[in-house]
N, C-alpha and C positions, 0 to 999 in steps of 0.2 A: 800779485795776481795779474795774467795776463789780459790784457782785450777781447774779449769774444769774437770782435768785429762786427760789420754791419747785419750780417745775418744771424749770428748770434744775438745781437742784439734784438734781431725784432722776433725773432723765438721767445726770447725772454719776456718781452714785450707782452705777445701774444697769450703764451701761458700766464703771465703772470693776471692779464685781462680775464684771462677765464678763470679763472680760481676766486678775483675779485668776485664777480659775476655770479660764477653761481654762490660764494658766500654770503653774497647780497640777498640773491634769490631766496636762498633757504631761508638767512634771516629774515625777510620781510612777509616768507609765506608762514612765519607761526605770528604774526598779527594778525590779530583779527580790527576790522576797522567798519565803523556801525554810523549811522547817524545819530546826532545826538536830539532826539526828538522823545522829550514825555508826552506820558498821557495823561486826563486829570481824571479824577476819580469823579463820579457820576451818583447819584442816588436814584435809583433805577422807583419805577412807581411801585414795587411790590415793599418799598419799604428801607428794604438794605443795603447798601454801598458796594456798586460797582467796583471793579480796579481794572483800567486799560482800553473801559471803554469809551471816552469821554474823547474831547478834540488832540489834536495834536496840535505841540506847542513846539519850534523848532530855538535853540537856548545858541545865541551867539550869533543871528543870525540877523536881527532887525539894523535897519538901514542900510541895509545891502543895496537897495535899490536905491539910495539916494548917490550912493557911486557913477550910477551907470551917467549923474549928468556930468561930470567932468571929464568922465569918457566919452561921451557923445560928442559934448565941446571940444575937446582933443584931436579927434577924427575929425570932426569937420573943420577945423582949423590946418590939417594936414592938406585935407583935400583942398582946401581953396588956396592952397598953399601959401599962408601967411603965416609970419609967426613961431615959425619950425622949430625954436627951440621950445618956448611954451607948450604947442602942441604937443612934443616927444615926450616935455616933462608930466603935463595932465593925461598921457596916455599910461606911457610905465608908471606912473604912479598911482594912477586907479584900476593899473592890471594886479600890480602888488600889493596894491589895499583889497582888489577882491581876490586874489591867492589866499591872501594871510587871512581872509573873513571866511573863507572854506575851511581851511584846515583847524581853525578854531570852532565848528561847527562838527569836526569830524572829531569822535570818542575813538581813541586807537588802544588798544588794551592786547597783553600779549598771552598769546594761548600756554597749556600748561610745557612746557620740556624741559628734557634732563639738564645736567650741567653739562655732562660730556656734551650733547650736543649743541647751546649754546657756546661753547672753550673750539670746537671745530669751526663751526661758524663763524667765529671772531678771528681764530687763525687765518681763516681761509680768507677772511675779508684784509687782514695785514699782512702777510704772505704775499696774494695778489697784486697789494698796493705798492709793496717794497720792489717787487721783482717789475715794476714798470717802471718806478722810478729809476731805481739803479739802472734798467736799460736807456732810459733817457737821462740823466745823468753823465752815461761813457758816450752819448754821442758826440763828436768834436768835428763840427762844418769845417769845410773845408778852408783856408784863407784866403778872404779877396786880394786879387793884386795888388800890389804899394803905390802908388802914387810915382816914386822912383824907379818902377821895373820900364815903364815908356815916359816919355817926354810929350806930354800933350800939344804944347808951344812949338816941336819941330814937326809934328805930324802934321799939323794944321800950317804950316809954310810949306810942307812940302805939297801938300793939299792945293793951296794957293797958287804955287809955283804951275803944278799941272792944270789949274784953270787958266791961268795967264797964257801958257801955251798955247790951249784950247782956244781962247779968245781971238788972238794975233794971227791964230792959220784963218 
């Protein structure tokens, strides 16, 4: 098979982006993604048992706030500029412990569809991926110069040569 070349290549690129894209898109718009917050059930004063109307109780979510102090310590260790690695490390690391404390708080559940349409959306999502790869893949930079195409050591005498000139008028 021949090279496409560079503009072939970034066609490929390109389509292949968009194919990912929207088989991303499709897939992620049949989730549905909710809070995960119960209710508690209530015994209302007429006697009978409420359902739904009672506090909301959010499930995966406690000490969240107790993050926010290693993040605070982090940033202000940035700012006073001491410290820089610790800083970077108590920063990303209470960004990604409150990532991962969200997403564990979020219930993602996926809405009803076909197969066919799930088998196209999965297509469309490996299809996409392949046809970027393979375009990045056939790309081949250009080669830097060798070492042996110029002579550093004569350049820089003859460099020299022309200053001494320079100097002596």
């Amino acid at each position: 098979m021949t090279k496409p070349g560079p503009v072939g290549d970034f066609l490929q690129f390109i389509i292949g982006g968009c194919l990912f894209g929207s088989g991303g898109f499709l897939l992620a718009n049949q989730v549905m993604v909710r809070s995960a917050v119960t209710y508690s059930s209530y015994r209302s004063r007429y006697g009978g048992w409420g359902d739904g109307g009672g506090f909301a109780m959010p499930f995966g979510t406690p000490g969240m706030g107790l993050l926010m102090l290693p993040l605070a310590l982090g940033v202000c260790l940035l700012f006073a500029g001491t410290y820089k690695r610790w800083a970077n490390l108590l920063v990303w690391a209470s960004l990604a412990a409150l990532f991962v404390g969200v997403l564990n708080s979020l219930r993602m559940t996926f809405m009803a569809t076909t197969l066919w349409q799930l088998a196209v959306y999965v297509v469309m999502i490996g299809a996409g991926g392949g046809l970027m790869f393979r375009s990045l893949s056939s790309y081949q930079p250009e080669p830097l110069a060798k070492a042996d195409d110029f002579d550093a050591k004569k350049e820089l005498e003859e460099l020299r040569r022309r200053m001494d000139s320079r100097d002596s008028q």
